[in-house]
N, C-alpha and C positions, 0 to 999 in steps of 0.2 A: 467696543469692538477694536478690532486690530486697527483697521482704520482711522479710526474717532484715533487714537492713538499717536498715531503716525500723522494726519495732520495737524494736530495740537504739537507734535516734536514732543510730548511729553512719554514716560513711561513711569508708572508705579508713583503717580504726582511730583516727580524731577523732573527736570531742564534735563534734554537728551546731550550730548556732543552730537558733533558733528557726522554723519555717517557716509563716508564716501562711497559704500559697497554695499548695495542690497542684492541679497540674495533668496530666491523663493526657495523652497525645500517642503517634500513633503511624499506619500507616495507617489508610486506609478499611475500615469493619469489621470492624477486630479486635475490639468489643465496648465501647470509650472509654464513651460514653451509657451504655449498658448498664449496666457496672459502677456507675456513680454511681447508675443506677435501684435498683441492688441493694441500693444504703450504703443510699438515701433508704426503701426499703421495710423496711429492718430497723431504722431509725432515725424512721419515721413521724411522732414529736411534734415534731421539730425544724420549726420558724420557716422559711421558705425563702422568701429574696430572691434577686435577681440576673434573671436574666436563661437564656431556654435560645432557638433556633433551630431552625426545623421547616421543613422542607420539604414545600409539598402539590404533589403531581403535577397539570400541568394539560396538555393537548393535546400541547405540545413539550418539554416539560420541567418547570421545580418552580419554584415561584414560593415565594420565605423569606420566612419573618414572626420577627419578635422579639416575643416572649410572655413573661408573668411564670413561674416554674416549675410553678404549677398554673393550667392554661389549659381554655378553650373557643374555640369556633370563634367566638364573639363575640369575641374576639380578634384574629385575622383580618383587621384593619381596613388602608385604605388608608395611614395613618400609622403601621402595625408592618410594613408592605411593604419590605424592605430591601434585596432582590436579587432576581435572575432565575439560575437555571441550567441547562445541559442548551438546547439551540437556541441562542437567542441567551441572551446574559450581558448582566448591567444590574446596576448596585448603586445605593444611595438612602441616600447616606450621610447625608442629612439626616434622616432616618427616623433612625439610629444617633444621632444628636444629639437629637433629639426624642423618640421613645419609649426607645431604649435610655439615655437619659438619666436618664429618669425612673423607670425599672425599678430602677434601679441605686443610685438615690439613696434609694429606702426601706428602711431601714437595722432596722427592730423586725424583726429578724430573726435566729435563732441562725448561719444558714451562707448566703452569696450565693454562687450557682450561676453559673459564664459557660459556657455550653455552644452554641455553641463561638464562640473566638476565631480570626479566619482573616485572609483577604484582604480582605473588602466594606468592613472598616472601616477602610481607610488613608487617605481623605479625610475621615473622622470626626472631626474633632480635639477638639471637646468630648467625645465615645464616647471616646474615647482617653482621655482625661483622667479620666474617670467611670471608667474601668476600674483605671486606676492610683491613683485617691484610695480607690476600693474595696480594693486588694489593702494597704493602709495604713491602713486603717479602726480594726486592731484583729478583725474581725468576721472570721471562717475565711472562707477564699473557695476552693469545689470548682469547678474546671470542665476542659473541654477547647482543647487549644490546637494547633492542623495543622501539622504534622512539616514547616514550610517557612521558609524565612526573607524577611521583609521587617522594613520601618523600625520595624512597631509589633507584631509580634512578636518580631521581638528585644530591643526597647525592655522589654516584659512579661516574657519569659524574664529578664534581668538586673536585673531586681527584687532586693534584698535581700527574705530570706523566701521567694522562691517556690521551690517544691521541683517538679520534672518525673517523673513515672515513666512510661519508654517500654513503653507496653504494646502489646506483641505476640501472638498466637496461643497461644505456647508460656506466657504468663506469665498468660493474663488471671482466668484463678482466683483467681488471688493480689488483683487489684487491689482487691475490697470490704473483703478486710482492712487491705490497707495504706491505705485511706482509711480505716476507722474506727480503726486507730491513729495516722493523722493528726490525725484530726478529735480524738482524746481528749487530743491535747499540744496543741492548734492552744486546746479550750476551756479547758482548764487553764491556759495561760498568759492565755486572755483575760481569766477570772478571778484572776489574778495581781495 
């Protein structure tokens, strides 16, 4: 299994490197968030940077914000407005430069969360860069990343370090452990 896997460190019977960046990926609602809800609530004292994306339903659809991982609706502001979906579609990739920029770059943190990495941010190009000088930090970086390919998602998947687990229906049990045996090589080596 994925798991059997990932705590062995082995794949395909190699020695893994080191993987600083796990990332879950997989459809809509198989449970991606979730799972990391699950690491973070059985791991509570952990430090938590990064970045997550919420969706509030409004009239025609969901209007995203980029929030730090523990949020309020004070939060919410015109400058973490990132996107539109559902009716009409809109992204604010300047918002990804400007608040996700700054979300990103505060670093007194044990794990930087990116939940989730997708489409809105291909005009992003500082966000882009904030994301990839994150996953190189040194600092374990959990998040999710959408089962699709463009320029700055591939660019993130072929990361040295970043590890993928495709989580699906059949597997998603599995995924809180195989993040907190991630997370226990990801801090071990950080203190290394």
């Amino acid at each position: 299994s994925a798991l059997l896997s990932i705590l062995k460190g082995q794949k395909h019977g190699k020695r893994r490197r080191f993987m600083s960046a796990f990332f879950l990926t997989g459809a809509v609602q198989t449970g991606k968030s979730t799972a990391i809800r699950r690491f973070l609530c059985a791991n509570s004292a952990l430090r938590r940077g990064g970045f997550l994306t919420v969706s509030i339903p409004t009239g025609t659809g969901f209007d995203v914000f980029i929030v730090p991982p523990v949020w309020t609706e004070r939060d919410l502001t015109p400058d973490a407005l990132v996107g539109r979906r559902g009716g009409a579609y809109e992204k604010h990739p300047e918002h990804f430069d400007g608040r996700g920029c700054a979300l990103l770059a505060e670093r007194k943190c044990d794990i930087i969360l990116m939940d989730e990495l997708g489409r809105m941010e291909l005009d992003a190009h500082a966000f882009r860069a904030a994301v990839l000088a994150a996953i190189h930090s040194g600092t374990p970086v959990l998040g999710v990343i959408k089962p699709e390919h463009n320029a700055f998602l591939d660019e993130v998947r072929a990361q040295n370090g970043v590890e993928l687990f495709p989580l699906t229906i059949e597997n998603r049990e599995e995924a809180p452990a195989a993040i907190a045996a991630w997370y226990a090589r990801a801090s071990r080596e950080k203190r290394a």
